[in-house]
C-alpha positions in Angstrom: 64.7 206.6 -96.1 62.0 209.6 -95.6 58.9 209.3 -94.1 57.3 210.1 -97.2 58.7 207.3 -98.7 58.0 205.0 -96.6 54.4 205.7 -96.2 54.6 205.6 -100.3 55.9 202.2 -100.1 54.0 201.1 -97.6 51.1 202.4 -99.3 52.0 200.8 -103.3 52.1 197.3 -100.5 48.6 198.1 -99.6 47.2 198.8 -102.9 49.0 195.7 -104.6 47.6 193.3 -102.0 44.1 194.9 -102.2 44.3 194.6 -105.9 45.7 190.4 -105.6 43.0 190.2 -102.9 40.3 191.4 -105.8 42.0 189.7 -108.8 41.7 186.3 -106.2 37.6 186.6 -105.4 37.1 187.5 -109.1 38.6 184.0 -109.7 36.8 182.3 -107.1 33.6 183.7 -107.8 34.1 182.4 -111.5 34.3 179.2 -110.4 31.4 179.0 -108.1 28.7 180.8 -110.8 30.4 178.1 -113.1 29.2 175.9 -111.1 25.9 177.4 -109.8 25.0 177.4 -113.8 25.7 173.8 -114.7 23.0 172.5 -111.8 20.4 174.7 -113.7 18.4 173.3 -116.5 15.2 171.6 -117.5 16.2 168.3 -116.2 17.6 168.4 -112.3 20.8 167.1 -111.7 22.6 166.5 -108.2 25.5 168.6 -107.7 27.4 165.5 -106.5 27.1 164.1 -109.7 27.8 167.4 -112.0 30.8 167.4 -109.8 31.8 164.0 -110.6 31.0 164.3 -114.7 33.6 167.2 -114.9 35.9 165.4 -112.6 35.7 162.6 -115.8 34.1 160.3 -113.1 31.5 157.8 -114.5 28.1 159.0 -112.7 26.3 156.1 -113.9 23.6 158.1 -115.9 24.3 158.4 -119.7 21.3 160.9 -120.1 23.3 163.0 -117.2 26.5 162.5 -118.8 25.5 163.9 -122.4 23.8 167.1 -120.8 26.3 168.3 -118.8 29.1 167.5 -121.8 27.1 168.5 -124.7 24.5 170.9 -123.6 25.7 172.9 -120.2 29.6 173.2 -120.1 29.7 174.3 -123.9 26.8 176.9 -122.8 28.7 177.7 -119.8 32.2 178.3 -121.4 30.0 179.9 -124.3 29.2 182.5 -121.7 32.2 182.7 -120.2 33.8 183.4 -123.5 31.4 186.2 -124.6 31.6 187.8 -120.8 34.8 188.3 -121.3 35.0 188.9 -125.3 32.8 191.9 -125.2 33.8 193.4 -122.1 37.2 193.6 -123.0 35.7 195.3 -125.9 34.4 197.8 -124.6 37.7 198.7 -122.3 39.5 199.2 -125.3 36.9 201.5 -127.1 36.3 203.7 -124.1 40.1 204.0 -123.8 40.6 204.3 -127.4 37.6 207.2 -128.0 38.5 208.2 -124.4 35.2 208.6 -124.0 33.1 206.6 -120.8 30.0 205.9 -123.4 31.8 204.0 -125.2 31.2 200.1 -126.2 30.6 197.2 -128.8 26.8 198.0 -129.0 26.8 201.2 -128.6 29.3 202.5 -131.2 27.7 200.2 -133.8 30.1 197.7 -133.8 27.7 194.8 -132.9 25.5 196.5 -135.7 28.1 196.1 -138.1 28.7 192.1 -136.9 24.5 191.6 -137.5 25.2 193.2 -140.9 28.0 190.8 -141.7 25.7 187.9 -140.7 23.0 188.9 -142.3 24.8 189.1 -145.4 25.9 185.2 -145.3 22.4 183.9 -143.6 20.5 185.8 -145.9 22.0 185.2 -149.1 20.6 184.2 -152.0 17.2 185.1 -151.3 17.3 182.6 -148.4 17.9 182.3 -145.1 21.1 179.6 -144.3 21.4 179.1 -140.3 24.5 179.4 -138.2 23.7 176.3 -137.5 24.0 174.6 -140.7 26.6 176.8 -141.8 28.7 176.5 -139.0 28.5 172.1 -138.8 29.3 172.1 -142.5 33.0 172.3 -141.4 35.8 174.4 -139.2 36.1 177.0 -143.3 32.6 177.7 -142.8 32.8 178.4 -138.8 35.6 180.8 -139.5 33.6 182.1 -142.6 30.3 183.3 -140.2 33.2 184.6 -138.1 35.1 186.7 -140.8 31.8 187.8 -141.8 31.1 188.9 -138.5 34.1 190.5 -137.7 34.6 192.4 -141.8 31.0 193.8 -140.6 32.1 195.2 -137.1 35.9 196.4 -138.6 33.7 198.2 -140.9 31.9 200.1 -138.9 34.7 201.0 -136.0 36.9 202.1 -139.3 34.1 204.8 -140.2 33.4 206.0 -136.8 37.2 206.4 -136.1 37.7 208.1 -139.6 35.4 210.4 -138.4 37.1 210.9 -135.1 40.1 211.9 -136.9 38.2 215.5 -137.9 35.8 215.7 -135.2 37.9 215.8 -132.0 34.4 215.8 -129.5 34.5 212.6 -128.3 30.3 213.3 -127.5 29.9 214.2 -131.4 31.9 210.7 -132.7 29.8 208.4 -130.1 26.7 210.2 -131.6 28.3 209.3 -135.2 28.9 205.6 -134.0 24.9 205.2 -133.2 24.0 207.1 -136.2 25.9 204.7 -137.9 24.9 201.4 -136.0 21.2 202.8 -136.5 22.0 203.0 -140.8 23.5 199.0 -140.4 20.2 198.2 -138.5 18.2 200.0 -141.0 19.7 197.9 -144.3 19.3 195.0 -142.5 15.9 195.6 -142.0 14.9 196.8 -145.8 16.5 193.5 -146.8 14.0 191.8 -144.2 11.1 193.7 -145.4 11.8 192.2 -149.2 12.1 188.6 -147.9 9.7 186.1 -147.1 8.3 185.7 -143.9 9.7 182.0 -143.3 13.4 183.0 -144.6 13.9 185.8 -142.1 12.7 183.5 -139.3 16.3 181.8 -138.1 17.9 185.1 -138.6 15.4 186.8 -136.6 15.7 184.1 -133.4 19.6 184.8 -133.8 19.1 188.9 -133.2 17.1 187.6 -129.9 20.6 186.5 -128.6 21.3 182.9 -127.2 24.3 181.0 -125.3 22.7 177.6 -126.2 23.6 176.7 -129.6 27.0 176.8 -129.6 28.5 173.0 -129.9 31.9 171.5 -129.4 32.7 172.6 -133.1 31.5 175.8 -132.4 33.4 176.3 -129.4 36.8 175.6 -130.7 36.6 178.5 -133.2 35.2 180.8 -130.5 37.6 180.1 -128.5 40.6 180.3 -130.8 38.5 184.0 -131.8 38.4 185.1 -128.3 41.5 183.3 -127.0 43.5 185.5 -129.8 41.8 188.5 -128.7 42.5 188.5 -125.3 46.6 187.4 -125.8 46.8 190.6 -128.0 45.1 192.7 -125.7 47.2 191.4 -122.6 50.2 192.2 -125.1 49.1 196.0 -125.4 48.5 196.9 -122.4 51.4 199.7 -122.5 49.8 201.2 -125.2 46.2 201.6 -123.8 48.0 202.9 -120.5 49.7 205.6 -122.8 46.4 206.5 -124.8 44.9 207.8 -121.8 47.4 210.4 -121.5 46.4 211.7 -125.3 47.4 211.5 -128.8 49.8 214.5 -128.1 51.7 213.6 -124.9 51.6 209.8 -126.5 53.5 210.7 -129.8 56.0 212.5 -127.7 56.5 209.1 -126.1 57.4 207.8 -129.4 53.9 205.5 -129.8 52.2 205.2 -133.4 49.5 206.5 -133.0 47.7 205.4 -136.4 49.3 201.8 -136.1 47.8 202.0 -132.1 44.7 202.5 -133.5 44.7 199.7 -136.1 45.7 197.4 -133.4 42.6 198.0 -130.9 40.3 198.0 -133.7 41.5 194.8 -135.4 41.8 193.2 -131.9 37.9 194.8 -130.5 36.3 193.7 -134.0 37.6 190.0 -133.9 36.4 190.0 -130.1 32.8 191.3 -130.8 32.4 190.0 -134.4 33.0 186.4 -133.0 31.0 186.8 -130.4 28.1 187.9 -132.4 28.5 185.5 -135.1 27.6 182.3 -132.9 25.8 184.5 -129.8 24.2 186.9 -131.7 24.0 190.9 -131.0 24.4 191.6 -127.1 24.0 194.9 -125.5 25.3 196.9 -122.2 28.1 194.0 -120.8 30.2 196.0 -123.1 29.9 199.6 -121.7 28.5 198.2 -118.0 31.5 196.0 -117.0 34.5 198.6 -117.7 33.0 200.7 -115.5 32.4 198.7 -112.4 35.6 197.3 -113.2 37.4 200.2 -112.6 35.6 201.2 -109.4 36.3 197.9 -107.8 39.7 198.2 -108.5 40.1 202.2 -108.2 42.6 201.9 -111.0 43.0 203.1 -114.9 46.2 200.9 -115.3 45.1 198.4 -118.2 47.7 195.8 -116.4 45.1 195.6 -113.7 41.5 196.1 -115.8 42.3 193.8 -118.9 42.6 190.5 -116.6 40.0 191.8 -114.0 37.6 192.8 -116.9 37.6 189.4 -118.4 36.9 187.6 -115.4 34.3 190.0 -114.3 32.9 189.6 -117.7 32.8 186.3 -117.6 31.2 186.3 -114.2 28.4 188.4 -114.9 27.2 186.9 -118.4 27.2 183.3 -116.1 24.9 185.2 -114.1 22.8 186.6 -117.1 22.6 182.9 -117.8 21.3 182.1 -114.9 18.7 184.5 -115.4 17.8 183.5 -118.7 17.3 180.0 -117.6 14.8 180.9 -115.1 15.4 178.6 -112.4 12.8 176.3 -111.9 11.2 176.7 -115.0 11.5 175.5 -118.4 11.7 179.0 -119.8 14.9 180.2 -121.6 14.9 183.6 -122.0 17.2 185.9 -124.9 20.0 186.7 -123.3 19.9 189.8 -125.3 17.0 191.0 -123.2 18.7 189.4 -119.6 21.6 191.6 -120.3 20.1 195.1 -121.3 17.7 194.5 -117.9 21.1 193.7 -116.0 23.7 196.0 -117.7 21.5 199.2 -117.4 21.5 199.5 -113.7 24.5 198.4 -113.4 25.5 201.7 -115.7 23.1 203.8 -113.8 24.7 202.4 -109.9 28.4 203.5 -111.1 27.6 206.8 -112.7 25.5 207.3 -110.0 28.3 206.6 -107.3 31.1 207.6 -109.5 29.5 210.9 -110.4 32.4 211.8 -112.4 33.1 209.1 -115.0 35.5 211.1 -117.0 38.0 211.1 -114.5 39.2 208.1 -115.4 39.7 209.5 -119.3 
């Protein structure tokens, strides 16, 4: 064997064991911000006991018990859910517009999902809650959710149609807010001709929140997100082979058309879900790609789909946290926790990275 081989080999070693190591404190750190954001809350419990309640132990405190079951793990796996739902989102738009810009919010996709809401909760001339919609029954959970995710499909469709004549990738994500912007603006005109105390509920949804998604709730988020993220963890051959371009991909025998179906169907059920029961939230999308793929120094999606999830998920725990504001009893829109997050996050890695179209 060649000494250039063997420092090749020896390097791969290197880079897989950094990579595990990564993959590994990802996990941890999920766990402990799991943690961390079930002993915040108006009402202070000991960490012994949270420990115990999730253990199934009996902590002697039904007041305790029915928090932590029916109030903070549903928020908790609510935010873990949508971490990982919308950052996964956004990798697949940025690989399939190959463009570092963009994401769920800002290609209009999460537009599109308020639009699909807005067309169920404001209905009739009135306003019908997620929440009463959604405890009517698991067919009208998944109605919200179709709703949702029609609106966002919607919307990708249009901006990729347009892609397929306009090959500057800078000109299509300019089209995608143009179009997000158009979404926003019908929904508003339809505001402007309701009354004031029918727009109320939907206008507390477009704040965003992690906090009113129940056990019913959570099962069709989960099966939403859970579907999302198989598929995705399925394709991760073909997002590899998008990066080298449509040209150079075809010549590798992949559909392009039916590629590009696939990430769309799979990126509108993951943010249409999410912002069905979470409402519209900005920048994890396009923020945790990015510092995803300079922890990890890597553009293979066999590395960044698992990593971005978890890192996701860790990061909208933390928003949580944020929005709990510990030692208060001040919630704040997560929507807002997020954007003051996500943006400096954005601004740190460009700023770093210098080049983010290197990895495109």
């Amino acid at each position: 064997m060649s000494t250039k081989t063997s420092e090749h080999h020896l390097w791969a070693k290197k880079t897989t064991l950094r990579h595990t190591g990564l993959l590994v404190g990802l996990a941890t750190a999920l766990v402990v911000v799991f943690v961390i954001d079930l002993t915040l809350g108006s009402v202070a419990i000991p960490l012994k006991q949270i420990i115990q309640i999730i253990a199934g132990q009996d902590s002697g405190n039904f007041a305790w018990n029915n928090i932590i079951h029916q109030i903070r793990v549903p928020q908790a796996i609510t935010a873990m859910l949508a971490g990982a739902a919308l950052s996964l989102g956004g990798l697949q738009m940025q690989t399939l517009f190959r463009n570092p810009l963009a994401g769920p919010s800002i290609l209009g996709i999460t537009a599109g999902s308020s639009l699909g809401v807005a067309v169920i909760m404001l209905a009739s001339g009135s306003v019908i809650g997620v929440t009463s919609i959604v405890s009517t029954g698991l067919l009208s959970s998944w109605l919200i959710v179709m709703a949702a995710v029609t609106g966002s499909a919607m919307v990708l469709a249009l901006v990729l149609l347009v892609s397929l004549r306009i090959r500057d990738n800078v000109v299509v994500l300019i089209v995608g807010m143009m179009v997000g912007n158009i979404t926003i603006a019908l929904v508003s005109v339809w505001q402007y001709f309701s009354e004031p105390e029918q727009i109320q509920d939907y206008l507390m949804w477009t704040f965003g929140s992690l906090g009113g998604v129940t056990h019913h709730h959570l099962m069709v988020l989960s099966m939403a997100v859970g579907a999302g993220i198989v598929v995705s963890l399925l394709i991760t051959k073909t997002l590899n082979t998008l990066l080298l371009g449509e040209n150079y991909a075809q010549s590798l025998g992949l559909s392009i058309r039916r590629s590009r179906i696939l990430v769309i169907a799979v990126t509108s059920l993951l943010a249409g879900s999410v912002t069905a029961f979470c409402g519209p939230i900005g920048f994890v999308g396009i923020a945790v790609p990015h510092l995803t793929r300079s922890l990890l120094n890597s553009s293979d999606h066999r590395l960044l789909v698992p990593a971005v999830c978890m890192l996701g998920a860790v990061l909208m725990l933390i928003c949580d946290i944020i929005a709990k504001v510990p030692g208060s009893h001040v919630t704040l829109p997560i929507n807002a926790v997020t954007a003051l997050v996500g943006a400096p996050v954005v601004i740190f890695v460009i700023v770093k990275r210098r080049n983010l179209r290197a990895s495109f």
